[in-house]
N, C-alpha and C positions, 0 to 999 in steps of 0.2 A: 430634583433640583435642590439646592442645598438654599438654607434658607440665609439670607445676609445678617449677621453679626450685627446685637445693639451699637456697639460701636466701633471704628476701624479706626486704629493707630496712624496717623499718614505721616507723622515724624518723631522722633526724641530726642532731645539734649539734655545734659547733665549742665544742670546751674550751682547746684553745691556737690562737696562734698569733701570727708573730713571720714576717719578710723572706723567710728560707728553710724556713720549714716549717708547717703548718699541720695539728694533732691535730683528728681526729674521733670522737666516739662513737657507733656506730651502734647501735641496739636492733634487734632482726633474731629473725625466727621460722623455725626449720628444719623441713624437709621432713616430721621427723615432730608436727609443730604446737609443739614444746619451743620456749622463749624462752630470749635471752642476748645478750649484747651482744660489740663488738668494736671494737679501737681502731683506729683507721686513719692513718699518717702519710702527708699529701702532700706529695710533694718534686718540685721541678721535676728533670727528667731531667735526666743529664749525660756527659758524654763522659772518657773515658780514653783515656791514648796511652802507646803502647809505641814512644819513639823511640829509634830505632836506626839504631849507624852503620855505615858499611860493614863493618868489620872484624867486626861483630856486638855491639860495647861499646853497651851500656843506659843513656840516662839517667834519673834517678831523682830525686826529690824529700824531702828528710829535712822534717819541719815536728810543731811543738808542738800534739799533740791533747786537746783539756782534759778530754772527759770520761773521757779514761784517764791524765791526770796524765801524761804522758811526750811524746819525739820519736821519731818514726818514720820510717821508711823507707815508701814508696810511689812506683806512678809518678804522672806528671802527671795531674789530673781535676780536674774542678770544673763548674760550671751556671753559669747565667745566669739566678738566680732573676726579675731583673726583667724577659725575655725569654724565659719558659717556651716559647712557640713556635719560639723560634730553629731555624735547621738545625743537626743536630746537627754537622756537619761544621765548620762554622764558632766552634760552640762549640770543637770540640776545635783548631781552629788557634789561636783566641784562648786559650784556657785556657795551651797550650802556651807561647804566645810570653810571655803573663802569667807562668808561674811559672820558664819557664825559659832565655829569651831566645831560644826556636829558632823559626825558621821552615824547613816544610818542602818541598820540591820534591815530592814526593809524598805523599798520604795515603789509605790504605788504610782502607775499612771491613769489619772484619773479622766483624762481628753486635753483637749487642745479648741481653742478658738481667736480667731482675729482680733487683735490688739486694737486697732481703726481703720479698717476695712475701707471708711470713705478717703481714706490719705494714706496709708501706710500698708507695706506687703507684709509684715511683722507677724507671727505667729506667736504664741504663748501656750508652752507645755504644761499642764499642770499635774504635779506631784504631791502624792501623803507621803512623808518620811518616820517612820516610825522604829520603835527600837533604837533609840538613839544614845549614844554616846560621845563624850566631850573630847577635844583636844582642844589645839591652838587657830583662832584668826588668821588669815593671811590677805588682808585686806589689800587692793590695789589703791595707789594714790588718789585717784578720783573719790574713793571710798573713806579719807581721814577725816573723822570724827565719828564714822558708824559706830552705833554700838546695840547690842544687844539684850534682849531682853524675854523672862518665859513669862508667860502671865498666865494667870490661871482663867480656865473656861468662863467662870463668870464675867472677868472683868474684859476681856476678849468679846462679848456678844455686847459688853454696855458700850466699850470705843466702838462698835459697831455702829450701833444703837444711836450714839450720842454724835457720831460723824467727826470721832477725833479721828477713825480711820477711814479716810478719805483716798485714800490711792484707789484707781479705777480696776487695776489689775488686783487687787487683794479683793477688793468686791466680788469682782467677777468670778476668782477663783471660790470666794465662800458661796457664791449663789452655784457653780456649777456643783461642788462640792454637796449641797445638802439636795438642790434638783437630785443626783444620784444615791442620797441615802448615805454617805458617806462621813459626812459630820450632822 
């Protein structure tokens, strides 16, 4: 006999939804028969890159994030919301060359883990880009004012350090990153 599921789905409505994201409510009954619902964000998956140069210098992406009013420091990421399928590889070359004119001769995938797992189906690939060479930005609109920037290893571990770099997914990416030995 098959054992009953933490929790059973017993309906879904879509309450928002907009290009890159779409709200769900779900009403749902748990294992011990209690009712309650739960919100659910779908986001198309996306890719992050940690490119780096030989010497060890990071580049980085500063860009204006609205719903905390401020600029920040992160590495390069982004989706391909109208391309949810994409390989994520290719997402992360494109993303990359998008926000910060590099193409790379090598690209490492280093894993993948859940963005926020307690609310969002969102995935996040994560990429070393190495071998890198320059061309041109080609920023999407949402993206006016990025700009970029390489900084060298040391000063990279002190924004760490000091919590100028605050993005949850650049974190994540440096802790998955050094858990495998990798930077």
């Amino acid at each position: 006999m098959a054992e009953e599921p933490e929790i059973v789905t017993l309906s879904t409505r879509v309450v928002y939804e907009n290009r890159w994201m779409r709200v769900r409510e779900d009403a749902i009954r748990r294992r011990d028969g209690s009712h309650g619902i739960y919100g659910v964000m779908e986001k198309a998956d996306f890719a992050a890159i940690l490119a780096r140069e030989a010497d060890g210098a990071v580049h980085l992406v500063e860009q204006y994030r609205y719903p905390i009013g401020r600029r920040v420091w992160e590495l390069p990421q982004g989706a391909w919301e109208q391309m949810p399928a994409a390989d994520p590889l290719e997402v992360a070359r494109g993303e990359l060359r998008e926000e910060t004119g590099l193409s790379a001769a090598r690209m490492t995938h280093a894993g993948d883990f859940f963005q926020g797992y307690g609310h969002s189906t969102q995935i996040c690939h994560v990429f070393v880009a190495e071998g890198l060479s320059r061309g041109e930005a080609a920023l999407e609109a949402e993206e006016q004012g990025l700009v970029t920037r390489c900084v060298p290893a040391a000063e990279f571990e002190r924004m760490l350090r000091e919590g100028e770099i605050g993005d949850s997914t650049t974190l994540a990416v440096v802790a998955l990153l050094r858990a495998k030995g990798m930077i």
